[in-house]
TORPA-429800 format. One line per field, with one value per atom (N, C-alpha, C, O): residue number from 1; chain; x, y, z. Coordinates in steps of 0.001 Angstrom, whole numbers, plus 500000, padded with zeros to 6 digits. Layout:
BEGIN
num = NUM,...
cadena = A,...
u = X,...
v = Y,...
w = Z,...
END
This chain:
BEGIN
num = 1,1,1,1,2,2,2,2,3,3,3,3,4,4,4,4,5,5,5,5,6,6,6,6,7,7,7,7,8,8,8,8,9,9,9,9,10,10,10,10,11,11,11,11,12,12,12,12,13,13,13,13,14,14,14,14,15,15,15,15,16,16,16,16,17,17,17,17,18,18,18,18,19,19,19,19,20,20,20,20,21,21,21,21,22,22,22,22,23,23,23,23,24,24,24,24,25,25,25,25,26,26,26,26,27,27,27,27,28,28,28,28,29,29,29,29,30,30,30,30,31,31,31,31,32,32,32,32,33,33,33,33,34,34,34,34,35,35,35,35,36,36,36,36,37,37,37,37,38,38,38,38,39,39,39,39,40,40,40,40,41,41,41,41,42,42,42,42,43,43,43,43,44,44,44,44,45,45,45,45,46,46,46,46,47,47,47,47,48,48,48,48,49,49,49,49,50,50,50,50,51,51,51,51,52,52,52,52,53,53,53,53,54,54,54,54,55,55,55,55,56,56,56,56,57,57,57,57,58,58,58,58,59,59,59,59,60,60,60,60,61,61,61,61,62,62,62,62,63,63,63,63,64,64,64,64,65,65,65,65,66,66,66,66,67,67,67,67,68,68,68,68,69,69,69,69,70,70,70,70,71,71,71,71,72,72,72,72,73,73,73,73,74,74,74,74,75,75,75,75,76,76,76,76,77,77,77,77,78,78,78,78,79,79,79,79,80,80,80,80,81,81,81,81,82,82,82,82,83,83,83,83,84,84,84,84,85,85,85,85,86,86,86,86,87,87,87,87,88,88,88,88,89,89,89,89,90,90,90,90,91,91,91,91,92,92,92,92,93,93,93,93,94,94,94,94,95,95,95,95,96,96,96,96,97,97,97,97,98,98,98,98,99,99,99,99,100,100,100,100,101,101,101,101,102,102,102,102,103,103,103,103,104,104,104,104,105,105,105,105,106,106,106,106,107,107,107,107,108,108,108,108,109,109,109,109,110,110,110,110,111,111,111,111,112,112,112,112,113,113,113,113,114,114,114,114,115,115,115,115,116,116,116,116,117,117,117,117,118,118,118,118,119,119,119,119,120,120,120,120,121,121,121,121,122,122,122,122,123,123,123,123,124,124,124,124,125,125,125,125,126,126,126,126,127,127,127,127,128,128,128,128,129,129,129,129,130,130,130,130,131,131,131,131,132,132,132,132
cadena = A,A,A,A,A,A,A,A,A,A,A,A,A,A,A,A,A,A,A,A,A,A,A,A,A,A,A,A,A,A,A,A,A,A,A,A,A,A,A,A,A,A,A,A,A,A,A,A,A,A,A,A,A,A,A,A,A,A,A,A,A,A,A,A,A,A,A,A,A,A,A,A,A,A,A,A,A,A,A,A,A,A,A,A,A,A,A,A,A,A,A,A,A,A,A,A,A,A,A,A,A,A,A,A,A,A,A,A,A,A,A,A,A,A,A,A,A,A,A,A,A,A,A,A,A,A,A,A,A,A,A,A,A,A,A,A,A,A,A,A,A,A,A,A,A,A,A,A,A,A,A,A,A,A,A,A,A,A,A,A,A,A,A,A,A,A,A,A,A,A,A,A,A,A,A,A,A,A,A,A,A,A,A,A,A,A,A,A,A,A,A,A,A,A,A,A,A,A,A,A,A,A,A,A,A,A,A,A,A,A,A,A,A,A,A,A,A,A,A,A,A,A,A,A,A,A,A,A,A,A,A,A,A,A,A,A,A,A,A,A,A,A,A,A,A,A,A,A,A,A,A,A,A,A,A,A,A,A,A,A,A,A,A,A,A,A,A,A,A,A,A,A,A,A,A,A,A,A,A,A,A,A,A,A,A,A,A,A,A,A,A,A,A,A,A,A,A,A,A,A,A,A,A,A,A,A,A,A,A,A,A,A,A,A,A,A,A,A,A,A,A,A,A,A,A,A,A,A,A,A,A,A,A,A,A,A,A,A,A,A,A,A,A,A,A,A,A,A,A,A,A,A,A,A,A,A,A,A,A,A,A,A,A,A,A,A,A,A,A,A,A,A,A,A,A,A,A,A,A,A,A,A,A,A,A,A,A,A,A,A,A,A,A,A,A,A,A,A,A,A,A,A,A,A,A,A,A,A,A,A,A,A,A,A,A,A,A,A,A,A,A,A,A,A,A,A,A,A,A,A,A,A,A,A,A,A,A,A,A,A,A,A,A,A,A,A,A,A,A,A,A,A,A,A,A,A,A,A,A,A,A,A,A,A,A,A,A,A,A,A,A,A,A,A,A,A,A,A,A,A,A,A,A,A,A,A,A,A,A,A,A,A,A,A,A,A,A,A,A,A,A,A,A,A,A,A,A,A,A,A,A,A,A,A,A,A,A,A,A,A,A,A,A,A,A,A,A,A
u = 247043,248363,248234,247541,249005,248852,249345,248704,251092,252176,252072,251727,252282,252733,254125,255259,253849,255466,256022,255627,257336,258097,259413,260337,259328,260329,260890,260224,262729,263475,263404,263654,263060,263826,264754,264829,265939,267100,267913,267845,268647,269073,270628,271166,271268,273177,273548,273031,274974,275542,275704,275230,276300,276092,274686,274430,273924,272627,272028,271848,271748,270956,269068,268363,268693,267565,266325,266013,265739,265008,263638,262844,263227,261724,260864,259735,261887,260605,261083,260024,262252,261960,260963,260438,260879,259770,258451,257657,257841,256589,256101,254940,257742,257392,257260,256393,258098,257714,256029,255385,255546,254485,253177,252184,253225,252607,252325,251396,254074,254295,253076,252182,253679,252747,251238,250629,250869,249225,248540,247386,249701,249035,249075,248650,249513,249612,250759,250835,251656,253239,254054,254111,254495,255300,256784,257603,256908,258332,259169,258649,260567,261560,262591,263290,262200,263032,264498,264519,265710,266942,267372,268448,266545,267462,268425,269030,269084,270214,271357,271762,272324,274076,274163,275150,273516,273144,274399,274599,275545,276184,275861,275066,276339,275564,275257,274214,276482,276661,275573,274946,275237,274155,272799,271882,273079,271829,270899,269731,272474,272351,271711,270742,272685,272658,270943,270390,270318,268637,268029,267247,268344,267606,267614,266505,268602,268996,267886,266795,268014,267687,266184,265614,265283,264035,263813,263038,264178,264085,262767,261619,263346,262965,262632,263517,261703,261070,262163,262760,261668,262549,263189,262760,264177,264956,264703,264778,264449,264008,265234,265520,265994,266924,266763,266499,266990,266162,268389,269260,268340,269236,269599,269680,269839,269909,271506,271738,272379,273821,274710,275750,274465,275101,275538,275386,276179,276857,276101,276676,275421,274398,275095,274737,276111,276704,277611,278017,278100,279031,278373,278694,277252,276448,275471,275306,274973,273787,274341,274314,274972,276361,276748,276504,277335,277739,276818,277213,275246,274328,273359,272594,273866,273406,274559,274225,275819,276630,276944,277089,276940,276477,275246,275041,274400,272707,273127,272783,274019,274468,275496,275314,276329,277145,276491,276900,275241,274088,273794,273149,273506,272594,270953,269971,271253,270020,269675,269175,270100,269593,268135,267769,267374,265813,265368,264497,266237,265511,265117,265958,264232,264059,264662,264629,265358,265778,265276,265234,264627,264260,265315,266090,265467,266146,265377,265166,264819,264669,265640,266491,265226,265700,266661,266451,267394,267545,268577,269756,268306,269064,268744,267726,270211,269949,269882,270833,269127,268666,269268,268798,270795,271428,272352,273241,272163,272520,271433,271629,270387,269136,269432,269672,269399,269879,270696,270429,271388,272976,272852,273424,271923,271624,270836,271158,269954,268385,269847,270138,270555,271444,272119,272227,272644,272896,272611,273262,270929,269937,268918,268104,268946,267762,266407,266421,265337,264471,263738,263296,263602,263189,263827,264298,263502,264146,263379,263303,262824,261619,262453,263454,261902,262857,261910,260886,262301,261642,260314,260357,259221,258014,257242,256046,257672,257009,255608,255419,254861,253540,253885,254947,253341,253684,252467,252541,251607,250858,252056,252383,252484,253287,254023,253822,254734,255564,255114,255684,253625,253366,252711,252724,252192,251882,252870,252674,254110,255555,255813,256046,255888,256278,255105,255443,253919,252616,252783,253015,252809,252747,253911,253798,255128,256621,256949,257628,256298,256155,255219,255560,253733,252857,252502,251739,253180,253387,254835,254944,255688,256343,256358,257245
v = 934592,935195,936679,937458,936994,938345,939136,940106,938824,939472,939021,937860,939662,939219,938073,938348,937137,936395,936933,937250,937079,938103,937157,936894,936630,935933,937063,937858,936766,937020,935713,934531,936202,935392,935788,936940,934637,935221,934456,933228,934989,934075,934239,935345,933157,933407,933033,932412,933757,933215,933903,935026,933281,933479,933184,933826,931854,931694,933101,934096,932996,934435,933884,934481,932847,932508,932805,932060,934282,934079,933885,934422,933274,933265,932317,932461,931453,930407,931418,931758,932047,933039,933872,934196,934148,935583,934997,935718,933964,932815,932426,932283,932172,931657,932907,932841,933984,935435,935877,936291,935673,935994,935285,935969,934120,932885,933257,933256,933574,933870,934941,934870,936189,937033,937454,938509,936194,936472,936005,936337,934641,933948,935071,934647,936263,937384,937339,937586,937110,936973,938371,938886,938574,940102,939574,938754,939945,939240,940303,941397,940195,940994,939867,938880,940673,939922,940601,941460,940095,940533,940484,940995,939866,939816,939325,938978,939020,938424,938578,939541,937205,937713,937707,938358,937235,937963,936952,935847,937902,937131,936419,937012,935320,934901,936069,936219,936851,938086,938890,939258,939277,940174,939209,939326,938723,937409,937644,937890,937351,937502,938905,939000,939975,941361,941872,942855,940975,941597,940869,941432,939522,939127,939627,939746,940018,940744,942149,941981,943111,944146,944143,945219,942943,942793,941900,940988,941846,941529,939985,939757,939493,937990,936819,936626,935997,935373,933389,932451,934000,932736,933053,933977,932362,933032,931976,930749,932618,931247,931476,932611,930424,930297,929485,928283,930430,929337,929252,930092,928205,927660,926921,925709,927297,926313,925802,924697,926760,926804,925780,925717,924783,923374,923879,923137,925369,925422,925519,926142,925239,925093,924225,924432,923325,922679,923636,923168,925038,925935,927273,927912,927359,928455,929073,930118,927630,926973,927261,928450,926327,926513,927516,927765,928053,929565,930519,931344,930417,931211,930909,931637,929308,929171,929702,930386,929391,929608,931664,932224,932147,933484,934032,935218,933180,933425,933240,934078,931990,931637,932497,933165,933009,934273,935436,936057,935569,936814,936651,937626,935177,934722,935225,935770,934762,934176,933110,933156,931744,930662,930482,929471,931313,931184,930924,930082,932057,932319,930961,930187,930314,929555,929666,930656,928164,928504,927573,926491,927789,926865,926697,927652,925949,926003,925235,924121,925442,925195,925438,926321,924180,924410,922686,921784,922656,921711,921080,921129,920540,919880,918175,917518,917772,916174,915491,915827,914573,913862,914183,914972,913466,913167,914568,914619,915450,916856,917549,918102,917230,917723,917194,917948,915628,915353,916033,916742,915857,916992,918375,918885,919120,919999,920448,921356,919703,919529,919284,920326,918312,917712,918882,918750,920223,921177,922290,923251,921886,923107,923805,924633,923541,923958,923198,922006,923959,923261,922336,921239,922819,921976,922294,923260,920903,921632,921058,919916,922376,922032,921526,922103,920658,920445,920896,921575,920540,921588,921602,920680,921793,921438,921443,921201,921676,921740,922456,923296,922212,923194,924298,924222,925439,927001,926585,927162,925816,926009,925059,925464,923696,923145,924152,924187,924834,926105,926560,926403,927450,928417,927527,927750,926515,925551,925112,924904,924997,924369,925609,925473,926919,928068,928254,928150,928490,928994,927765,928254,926543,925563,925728,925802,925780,925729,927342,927335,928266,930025,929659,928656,929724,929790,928583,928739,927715,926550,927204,926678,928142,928391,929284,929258
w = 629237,629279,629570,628916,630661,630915,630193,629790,629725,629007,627372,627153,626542,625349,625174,625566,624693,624357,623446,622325,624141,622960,622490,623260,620905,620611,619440,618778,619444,618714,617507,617743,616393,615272,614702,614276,614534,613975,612888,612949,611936,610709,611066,611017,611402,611761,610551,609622,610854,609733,608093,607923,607057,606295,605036,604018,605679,605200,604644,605346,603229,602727,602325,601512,603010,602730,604008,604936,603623,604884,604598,605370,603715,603308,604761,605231,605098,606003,607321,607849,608082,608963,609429,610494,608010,607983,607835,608438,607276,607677,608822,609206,609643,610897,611978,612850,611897,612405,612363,613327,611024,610731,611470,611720,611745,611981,613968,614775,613928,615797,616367,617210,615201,615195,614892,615069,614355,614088,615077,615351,616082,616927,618309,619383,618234,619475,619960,621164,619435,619906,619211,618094,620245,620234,618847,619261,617800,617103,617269,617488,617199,616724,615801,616029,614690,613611,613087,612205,613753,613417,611899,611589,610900,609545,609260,610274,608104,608060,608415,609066,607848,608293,610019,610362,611025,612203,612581,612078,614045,614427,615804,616533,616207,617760,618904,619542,618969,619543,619486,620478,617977,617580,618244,619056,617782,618027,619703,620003,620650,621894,622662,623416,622139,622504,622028,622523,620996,620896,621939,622705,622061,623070,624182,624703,624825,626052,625819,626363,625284,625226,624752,624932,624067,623688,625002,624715,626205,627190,626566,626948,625872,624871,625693,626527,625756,625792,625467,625994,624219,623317,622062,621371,621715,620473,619214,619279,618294,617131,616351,615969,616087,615050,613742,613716,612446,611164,610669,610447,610714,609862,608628,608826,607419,606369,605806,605316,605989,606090,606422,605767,607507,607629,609053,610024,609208,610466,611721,612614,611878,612805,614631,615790,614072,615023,615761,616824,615432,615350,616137,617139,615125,615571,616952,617582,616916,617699,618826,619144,619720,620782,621505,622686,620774,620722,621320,622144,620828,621114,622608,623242,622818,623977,625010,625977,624791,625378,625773,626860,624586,625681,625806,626061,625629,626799,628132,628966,628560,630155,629824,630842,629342,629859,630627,631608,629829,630523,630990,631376,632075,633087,632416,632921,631169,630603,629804,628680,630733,630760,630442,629843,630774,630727,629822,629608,628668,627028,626570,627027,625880,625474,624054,623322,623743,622122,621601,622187,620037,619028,617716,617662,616918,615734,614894,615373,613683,612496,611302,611201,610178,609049,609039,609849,608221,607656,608674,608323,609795,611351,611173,611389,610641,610777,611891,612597,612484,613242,614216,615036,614360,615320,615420,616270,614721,615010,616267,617350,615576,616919,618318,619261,618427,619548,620322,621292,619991,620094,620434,621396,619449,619965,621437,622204,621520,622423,623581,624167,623864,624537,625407,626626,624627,624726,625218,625628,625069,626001,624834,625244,623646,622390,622941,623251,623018,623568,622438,622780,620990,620329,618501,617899,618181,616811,615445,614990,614967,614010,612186,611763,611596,610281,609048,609123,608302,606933,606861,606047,606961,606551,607631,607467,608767,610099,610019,609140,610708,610714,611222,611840,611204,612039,613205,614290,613036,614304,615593,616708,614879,615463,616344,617557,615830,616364,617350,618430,617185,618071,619458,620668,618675,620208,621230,622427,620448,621351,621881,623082,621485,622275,623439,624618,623140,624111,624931,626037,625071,626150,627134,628357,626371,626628,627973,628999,627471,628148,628457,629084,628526,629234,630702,631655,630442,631436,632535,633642,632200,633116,634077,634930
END
């Protein structure tokens, strides 16, 4: 890899739990991945406007909140407002089955559920960016 992968992680919403965020930030980052971690409360908007400006890679979304069907959407939907379709998006956290579908359906490239490995992670990002 010539460039660093540079992913945004981000927590929407009202969710105040960022312990597995900041794991999986950490994990991104030990494996040589550039992070920018937005913190909580983040709105899709906010969400969007770092990716844009961290000229981002892929955007990791940790969700535990339920609204995820609401949120999720939204965040793909103004990435293609920016004509940045490219970004790759992930979502973790507590995404029932046929919510993932749904999501993935939508344009989320993958969606990790509680307990996932972090290598799992960084392998689906490095294959996912480095294959394109």
């Amino acid at each position: 890899m010539s460039a660093k992968i540079r992913v945004v992680v981000a927590k929407p919403g009202l969710d105040g739990h960022d312990r597995g965020a900041k794991i999986i930030a950490r994990a991104l980052r030990d494996a040589g991945m550039e992070v920018i971690y937005t913190g909580l409360h983040q709105t899709p908007e906010q969400i969007v406007e770092t990716a844009i400006q961290e000229d981002a890679d892929a955007v990791g979304i940790s969700i535990l909140s339920g609204a995820h069907m609401t949120l999720v959407p939204r965040i793909l939907e103004l990435l293609r407002g920016q004509g940045a379709e490219d970004v790759l998006v992930l979502v973790g956290g507590t995404i029932p089955t046929e919510d993932a579908a749904a999501l993935k359906a939508q344009g989320v490239a993958e969606v990790f559920g509680p307990g996932a490995p972090t290598a799992a992670i960084v392998e689906f990002l490095q294959g996912a960016l480095t294959a394109a």
